[in-house]
C-alpha positions in Angstrom: 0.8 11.4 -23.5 4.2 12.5 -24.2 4.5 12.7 -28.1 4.7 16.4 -28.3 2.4 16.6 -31.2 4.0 13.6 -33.5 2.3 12.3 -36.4 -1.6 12.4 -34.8 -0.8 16.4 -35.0 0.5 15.7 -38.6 -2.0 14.0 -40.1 -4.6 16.1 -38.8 -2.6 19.3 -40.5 -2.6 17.4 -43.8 -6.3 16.7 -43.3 -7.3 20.2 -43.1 -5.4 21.1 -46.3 -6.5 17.9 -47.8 -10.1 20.4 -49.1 -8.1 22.7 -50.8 -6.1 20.6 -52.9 -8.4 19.1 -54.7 -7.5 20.5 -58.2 -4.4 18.8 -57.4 -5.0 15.3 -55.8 -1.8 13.6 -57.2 0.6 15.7 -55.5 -0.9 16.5 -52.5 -1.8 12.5 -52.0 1.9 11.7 -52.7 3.6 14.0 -50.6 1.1 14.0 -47.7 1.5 10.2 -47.6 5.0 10.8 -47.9 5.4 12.8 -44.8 2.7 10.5 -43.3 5.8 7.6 -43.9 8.6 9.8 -42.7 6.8 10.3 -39.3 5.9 6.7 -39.0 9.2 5.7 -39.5 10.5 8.2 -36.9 7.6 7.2 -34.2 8.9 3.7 -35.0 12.6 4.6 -34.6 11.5 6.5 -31.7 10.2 3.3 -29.9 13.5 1.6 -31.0 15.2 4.2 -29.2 14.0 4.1 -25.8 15.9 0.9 -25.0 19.2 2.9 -25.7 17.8 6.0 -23.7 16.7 4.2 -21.2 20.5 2.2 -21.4 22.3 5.2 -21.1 21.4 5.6 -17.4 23.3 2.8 -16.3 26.2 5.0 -14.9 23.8 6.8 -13.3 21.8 3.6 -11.8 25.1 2.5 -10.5 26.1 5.7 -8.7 23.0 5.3 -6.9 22.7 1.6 -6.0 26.8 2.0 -4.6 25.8 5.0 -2.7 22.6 2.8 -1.1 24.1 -0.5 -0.6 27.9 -0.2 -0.4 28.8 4.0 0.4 28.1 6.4 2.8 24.0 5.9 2.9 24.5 1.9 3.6 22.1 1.1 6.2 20.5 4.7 6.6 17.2 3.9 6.2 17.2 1.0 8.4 18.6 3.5 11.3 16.3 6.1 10.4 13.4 3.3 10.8 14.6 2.5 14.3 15.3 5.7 15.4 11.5 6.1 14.6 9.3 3.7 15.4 11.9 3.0 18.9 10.9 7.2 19.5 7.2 7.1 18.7 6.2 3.6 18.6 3.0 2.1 16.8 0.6 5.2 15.3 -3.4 4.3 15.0 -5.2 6.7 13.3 -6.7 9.5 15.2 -4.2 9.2 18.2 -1.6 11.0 19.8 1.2 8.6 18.6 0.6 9.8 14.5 0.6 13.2 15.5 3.9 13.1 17.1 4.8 11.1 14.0 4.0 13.2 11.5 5.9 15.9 13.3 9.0 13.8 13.4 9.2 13.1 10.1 8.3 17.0 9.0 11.4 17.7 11.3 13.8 15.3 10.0 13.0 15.6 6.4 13.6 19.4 6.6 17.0 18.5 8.3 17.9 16.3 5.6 17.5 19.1 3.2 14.5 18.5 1.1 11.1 20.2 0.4 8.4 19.0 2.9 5.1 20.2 3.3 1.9 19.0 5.3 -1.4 18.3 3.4 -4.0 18.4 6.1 -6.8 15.4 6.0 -9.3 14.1 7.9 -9.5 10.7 9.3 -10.7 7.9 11.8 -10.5 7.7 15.4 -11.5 4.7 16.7 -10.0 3.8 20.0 -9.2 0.1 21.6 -9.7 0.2 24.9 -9.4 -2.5 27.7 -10.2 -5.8 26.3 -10.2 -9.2 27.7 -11.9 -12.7 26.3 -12.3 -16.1 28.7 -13.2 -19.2 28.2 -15.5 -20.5 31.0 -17.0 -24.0 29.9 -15.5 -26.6 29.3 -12.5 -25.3 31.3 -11.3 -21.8 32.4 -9.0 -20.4 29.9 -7.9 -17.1 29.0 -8.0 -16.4 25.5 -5.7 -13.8 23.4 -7.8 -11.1 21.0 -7.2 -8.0 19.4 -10.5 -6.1 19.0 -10.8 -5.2 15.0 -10.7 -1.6 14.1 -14.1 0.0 14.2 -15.8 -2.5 16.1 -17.9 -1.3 18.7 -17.5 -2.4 22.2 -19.3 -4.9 24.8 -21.9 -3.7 28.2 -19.3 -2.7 30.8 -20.2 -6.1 32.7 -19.3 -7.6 29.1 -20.8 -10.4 26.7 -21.0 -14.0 28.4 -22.9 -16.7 26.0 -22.6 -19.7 24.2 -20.4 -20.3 21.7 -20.9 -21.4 17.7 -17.5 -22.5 15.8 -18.1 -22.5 11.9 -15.4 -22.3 9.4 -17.1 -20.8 6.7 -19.3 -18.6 5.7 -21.2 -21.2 3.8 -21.3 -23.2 6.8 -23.0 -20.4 9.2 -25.6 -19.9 6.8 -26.4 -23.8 6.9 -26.3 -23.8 10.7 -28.2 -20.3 10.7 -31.2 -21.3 13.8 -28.3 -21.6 16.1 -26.3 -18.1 15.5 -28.9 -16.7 18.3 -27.5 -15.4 21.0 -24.6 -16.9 20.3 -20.9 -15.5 20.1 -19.9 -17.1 16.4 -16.4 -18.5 15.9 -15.0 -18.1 12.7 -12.3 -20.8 12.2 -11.9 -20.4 8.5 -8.6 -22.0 7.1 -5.8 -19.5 5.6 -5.6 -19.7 2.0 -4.2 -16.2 0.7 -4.7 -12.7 2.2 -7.0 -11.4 -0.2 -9.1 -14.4 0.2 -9.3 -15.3 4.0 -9.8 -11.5 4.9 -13.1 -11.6 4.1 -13.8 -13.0 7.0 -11.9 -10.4 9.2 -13.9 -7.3 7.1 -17.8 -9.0 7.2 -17.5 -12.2 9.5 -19.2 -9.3 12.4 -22.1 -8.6 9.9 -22.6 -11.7 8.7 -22.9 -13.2 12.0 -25.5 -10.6 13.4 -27.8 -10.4 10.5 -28.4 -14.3 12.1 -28.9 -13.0 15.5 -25.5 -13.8 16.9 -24.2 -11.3 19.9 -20.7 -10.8 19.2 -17.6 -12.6 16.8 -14.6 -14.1 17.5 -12.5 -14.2 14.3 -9.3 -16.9 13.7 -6.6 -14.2 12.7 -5.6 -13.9 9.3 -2.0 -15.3 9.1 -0.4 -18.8 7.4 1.5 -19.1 10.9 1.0 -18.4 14.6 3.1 -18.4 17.7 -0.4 -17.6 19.5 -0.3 -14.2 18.3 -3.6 -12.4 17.7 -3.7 -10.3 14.3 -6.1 -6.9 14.1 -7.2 -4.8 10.9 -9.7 -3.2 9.9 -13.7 -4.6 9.4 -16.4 -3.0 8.1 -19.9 -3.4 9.1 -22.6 -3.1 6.8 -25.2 -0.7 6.7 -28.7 -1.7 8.1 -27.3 -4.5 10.5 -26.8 -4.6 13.7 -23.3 -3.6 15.1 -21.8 -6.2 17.3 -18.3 -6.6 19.0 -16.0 -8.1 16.9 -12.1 -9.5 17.6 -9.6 -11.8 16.6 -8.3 -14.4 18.3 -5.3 -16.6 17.8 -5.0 -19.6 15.3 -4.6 -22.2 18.3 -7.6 -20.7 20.2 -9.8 -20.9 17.1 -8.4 -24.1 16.5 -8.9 -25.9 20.3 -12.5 -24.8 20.2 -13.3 -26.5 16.8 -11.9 -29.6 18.3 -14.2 -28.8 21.4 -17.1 -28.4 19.0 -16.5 -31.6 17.3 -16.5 -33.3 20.0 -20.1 -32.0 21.0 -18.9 -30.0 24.1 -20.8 -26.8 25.2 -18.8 -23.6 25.2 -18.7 -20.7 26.4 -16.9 -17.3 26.2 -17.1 -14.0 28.2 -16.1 -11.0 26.3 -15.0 -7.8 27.6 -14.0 -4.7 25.2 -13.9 -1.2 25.7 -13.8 0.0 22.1 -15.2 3.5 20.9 -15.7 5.3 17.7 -14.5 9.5 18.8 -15.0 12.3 16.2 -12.9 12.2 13.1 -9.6 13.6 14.0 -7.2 16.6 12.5 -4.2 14.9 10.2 -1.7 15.4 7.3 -0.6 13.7 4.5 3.5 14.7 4.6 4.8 15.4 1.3 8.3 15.6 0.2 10.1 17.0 -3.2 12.6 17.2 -5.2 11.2 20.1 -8.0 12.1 18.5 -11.5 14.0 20.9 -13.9 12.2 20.9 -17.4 8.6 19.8 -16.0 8.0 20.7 -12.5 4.5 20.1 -12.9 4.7 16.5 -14.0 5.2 14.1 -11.1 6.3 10.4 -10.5 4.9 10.4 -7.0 6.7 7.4 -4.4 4.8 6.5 -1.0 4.3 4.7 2.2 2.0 5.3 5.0 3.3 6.4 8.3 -0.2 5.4 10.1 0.0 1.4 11.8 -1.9 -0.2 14.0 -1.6 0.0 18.1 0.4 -2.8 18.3 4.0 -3.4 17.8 5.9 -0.7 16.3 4.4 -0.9 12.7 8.2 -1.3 11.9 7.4 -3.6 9.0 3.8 -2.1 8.1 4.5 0.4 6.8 7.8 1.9 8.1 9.8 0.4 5.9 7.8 1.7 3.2 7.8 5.0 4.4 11.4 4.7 5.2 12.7 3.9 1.8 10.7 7.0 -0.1 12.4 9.4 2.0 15.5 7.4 1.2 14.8 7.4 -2.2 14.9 11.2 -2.6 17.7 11.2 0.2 19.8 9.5 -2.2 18.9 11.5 -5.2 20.1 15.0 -3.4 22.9 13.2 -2.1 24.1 12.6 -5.9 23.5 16.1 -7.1 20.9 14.5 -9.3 17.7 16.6 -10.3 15.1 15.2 -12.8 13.1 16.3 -15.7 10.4 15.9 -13.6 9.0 16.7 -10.0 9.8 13.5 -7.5 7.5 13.2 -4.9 6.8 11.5 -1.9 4.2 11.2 0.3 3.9 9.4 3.1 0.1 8.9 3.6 -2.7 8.5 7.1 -4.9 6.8 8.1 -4.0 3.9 5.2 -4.9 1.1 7.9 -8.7 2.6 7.9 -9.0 2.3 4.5 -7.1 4.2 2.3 -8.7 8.1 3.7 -5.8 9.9 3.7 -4.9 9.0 0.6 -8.4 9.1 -1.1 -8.3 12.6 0.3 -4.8 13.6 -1.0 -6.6 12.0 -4.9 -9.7 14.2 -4.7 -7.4 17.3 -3.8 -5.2 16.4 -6.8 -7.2 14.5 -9.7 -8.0 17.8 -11.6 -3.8 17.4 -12.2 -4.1 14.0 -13.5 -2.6 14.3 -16.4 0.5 15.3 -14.7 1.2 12.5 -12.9 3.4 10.1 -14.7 4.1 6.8 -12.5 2.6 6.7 -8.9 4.6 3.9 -6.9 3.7 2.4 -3.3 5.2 0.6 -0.7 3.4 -1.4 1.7 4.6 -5.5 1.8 7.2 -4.8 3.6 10.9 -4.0 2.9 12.1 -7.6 3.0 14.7 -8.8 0.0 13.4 -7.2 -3.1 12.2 -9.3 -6.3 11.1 -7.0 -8.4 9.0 -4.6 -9.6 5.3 -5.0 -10.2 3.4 -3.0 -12.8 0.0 -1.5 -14.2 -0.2 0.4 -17.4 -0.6 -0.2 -21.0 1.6 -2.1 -23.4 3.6 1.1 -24.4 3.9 1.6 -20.6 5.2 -1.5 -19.8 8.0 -1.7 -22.5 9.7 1.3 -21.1 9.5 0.0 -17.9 11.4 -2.9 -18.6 13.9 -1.6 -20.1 14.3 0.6 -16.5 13.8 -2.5 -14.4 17.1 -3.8 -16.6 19.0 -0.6 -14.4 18.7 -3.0 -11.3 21.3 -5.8 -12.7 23.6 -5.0 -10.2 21.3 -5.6 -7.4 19.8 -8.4 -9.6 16.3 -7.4 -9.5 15.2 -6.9 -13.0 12.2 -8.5 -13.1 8.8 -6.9 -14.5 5.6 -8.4 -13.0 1.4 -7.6 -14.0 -0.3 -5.8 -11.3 0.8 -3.1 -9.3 -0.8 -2.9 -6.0 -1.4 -0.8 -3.0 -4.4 0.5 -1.4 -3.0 3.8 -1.5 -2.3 4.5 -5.6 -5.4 2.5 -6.4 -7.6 5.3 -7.2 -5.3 6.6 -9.6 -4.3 3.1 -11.0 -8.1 2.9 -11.9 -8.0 6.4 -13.2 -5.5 5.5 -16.1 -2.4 6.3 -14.4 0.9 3.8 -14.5 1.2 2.3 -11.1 4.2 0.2 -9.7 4.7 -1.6 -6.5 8.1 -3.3 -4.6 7.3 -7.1 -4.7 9.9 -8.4 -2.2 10.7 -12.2 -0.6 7.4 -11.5 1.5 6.5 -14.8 2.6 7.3 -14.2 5.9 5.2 -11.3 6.0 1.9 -12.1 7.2 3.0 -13.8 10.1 4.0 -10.5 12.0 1.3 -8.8 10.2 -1.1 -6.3 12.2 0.7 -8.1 15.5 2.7 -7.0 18.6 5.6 -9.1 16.7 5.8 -6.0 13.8 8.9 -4.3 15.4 12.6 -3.6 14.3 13.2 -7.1 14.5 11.4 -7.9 11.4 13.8 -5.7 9.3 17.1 -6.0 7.9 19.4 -3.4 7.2 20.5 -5.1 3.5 17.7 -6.1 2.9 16.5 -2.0 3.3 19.5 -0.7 1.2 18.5 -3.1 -2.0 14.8 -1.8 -2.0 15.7 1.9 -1.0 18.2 1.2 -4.3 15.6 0.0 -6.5 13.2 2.5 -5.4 15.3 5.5 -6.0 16.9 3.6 -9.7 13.3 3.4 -11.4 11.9 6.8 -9.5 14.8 9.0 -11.2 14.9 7.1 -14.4 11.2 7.8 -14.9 10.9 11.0 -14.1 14.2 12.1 -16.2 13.1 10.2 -19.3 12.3 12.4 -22.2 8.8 11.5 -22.6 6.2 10.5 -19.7 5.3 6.9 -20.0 2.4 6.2 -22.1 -1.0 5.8 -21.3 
């Protein structure tokens, strides 16, 4: 991608004219291997040359990181954040909230002067309900859950019965003849994200392929003020659906100790969860139309869905937040790319990715076009760096970019972009990058009522809107797309 014909286009002439010169091998053979060296050594000097193209946007880097952090757009898109989630609040799939959302931002994008559009989807609508958990034996004690998204919900009268505390999967299987009937605790220790969820996304299935009538699931965090954590599960196909929640680290942990000790427990568990008919959405997508190459994209994103808890401040408004900022900051400079930058701030991420997945299948026959696709969904704490997917070619521009951010002191390259949202095109062949920031903090207000405007920090914002907008423009005004 991106060598405008080059030596492959070369060589292949010279191999079509190589049959006709037979009667004169010598000097064909010479002067085809010739040119052959001339364009080598200029795809060579080419290579050579991208750290001093790349170099030469420095003044440009600047302008933009001074506008972000120290001129007129400091703290902008920390405001905009908290004018937002403090108007509309948290924003589940499917619900009244996200619709309003979506409207907000169409309005306020459009009043900040850029190209907005809406890109109408489909997705979930699962609603919460009234939900309440109790411990009866061996003392009265109520217990703080958060049903998990798409569970299916108890009798009216509710779910009273035994309980089982295991903290593994491994161990349920072992203890397997008393999962009936029961209501299985999962009290599996926190080790990483990607690890422990597990039991969050099948601990409900697991459970009830053994017999077990509902699950009660230690929340997925390093660190709890007795603060249940939701998300999303999945139940498998063929097994019986049964309620599901999370409860909080404390609770799972008191009834482990109960357990050891050879007490009986028991829990009654009330929810009033319900799957409706998929709902009517958009993804909202914002541009700035690039000069030489509109069709070419380095697409930026953050989903505007949360969960219905908290104000989904931190996941993902920030994120959202800081790719309208990014473009914000680009129009505010008078500054217009080779290339089309675009954001899109994506629905119904929390159930999976849909609105996104929808927003690829609509827009993979242009995959070629699409140059870097960058998400945001961490948080918007102090930035690190910048993580990265792509090949080796790929990756050498990109650190010579990430050396823009000096100012701001964040020019470190990592392996691995990530984000549920670009992963289908990651997997297609297409660079991917994602904001790494000082996230340890993170899960602990994760998919909680503690996910508000609190969490954030107006610096904090203005570094990764910086960095988000420095590698964005650079990208897409580069003379060649990075290669794949």
């Amino acid at each position: 991608m991106g060598q405008r014909g080059g030596l492959p286009f070369l060589l292949m002439f010279l191999s079509m004219l190589s049959p006709l010169c037979d009667c004169h091998p010598s000097g064909w053979s010479m002067r085809s291997m010739a040119a052959a060296r001339t364009v080598s050594n200029h795809t060579a000097r080419q290579v050579s040359d991208i750290a001093a193209e790349v170099a030469g946007y420095a003044d440009v880097a600047k302008q933009i990181i001074d506008l972000a952090v120290f001129g007129a757009a400091q703290n902008r898109s920390y405001k905009r954040l908290a004018d937002f989630t403090d108007t509309i609040g948290n924003r589940v799939s499917g619900s009244h909230n996200l619709e309003m959302a979506i409207k907000y931002m169409y309005n306020a994008i459009t009043q900040d002067g850029l190209d907005v559009h809406l890109e109408p989807v489909k997705i979930p609508h699962w609603v919460r309900g009234k939900e309440s958990a109790e411990m009866i034996l061996p003392r009265a004690k109520s217990l703080a859950i958060l049903g998990l998204g798409s569970s299916v919900g108890t009798p009216p009268e509710g779910i009273e019965a035994e309980v089982l505390v295991v903290e593994s999967f491994e161990e349920l299987k072992r203890r397997a003849s008393e999962a009936v009937g029961k209501i299985v605790v999962f009290n599996q220790p926190f080790v990483s994200y990607g690890e422990t969820v597990a039991y969050r996304a099948y601990g409900a299935s697991e459970a009830a392929k053994l017999g077990a009538v509902a699950t009660l699931i230690r929340s997925i965090t390093p660190y709890s003020i007795n603060s249940p954590h939701t998300g999303l599960q999945d139940y498998q196909d063929g097994v019986k659906r049964i309620p599901t929640a999370c409860i909080t680290v404390e609770d799972a942990e008191l009834m482990w100790r109960m357990a050891q000790r050879g007490q009986k427990i028991v829990v009654r568990l009330t929810m009033g969860a319900k799957t409706l008919p998929d709902a009517d959405s958009f993804n909202t997508v914002v541009e700035i139309t690039g000069w030489q190459h509109p069709e070419q994209v380095v697409l930026l994103s953050g989903h505007l869905d949360s969960w219905d808890v908290g104000q989904g401040a931190m996941d993902d408004g920030g994120g959202a937040m800081i790719s309208w900022e990014a473009l914000s900051l680009i129009k505010d400079l008078g500054l217009r790319p080779r290339r089309t930058l675009r954001t899109v701030l994506w629905t119904a991420e929390e159930q999976g990715g849909i609105g996104a997945q929808q927003y690829y299948n609509l827009h993979k026959v242009n995959m070629s076009n699409f140059d870097l696709v960058m998400e945001s969904d961490l948080g918007t704490f102090t930035p690190v760096g910048l993580q990265f997917t792509g090949s080796d070619a790929a990756r050498k521009v990109m650190e010579e970019v990430v050396k823009l951010l000096a100012p701001i002191n964040t020019t470190k390259l990592e392996t691995h972009g990530e984000g549920t949202d670009i992963s289908p095109w990651m997997q297609a062949g297409v660079p991917g990058a994602s904001l790494h920031v000082a996230d340890s903090r993170y899960f602990w207000f994760h998919h909680t009522e503690g996910d508000t405007m609190t969490v954030q920090d107006p610096q904090d914002m203005n570094l990764c809107s910086a960095l988000w907008a420095v590698v964005a423009y650079v990208v897409a005004d580069l003379e060649d797309m990075l290669p794949r």
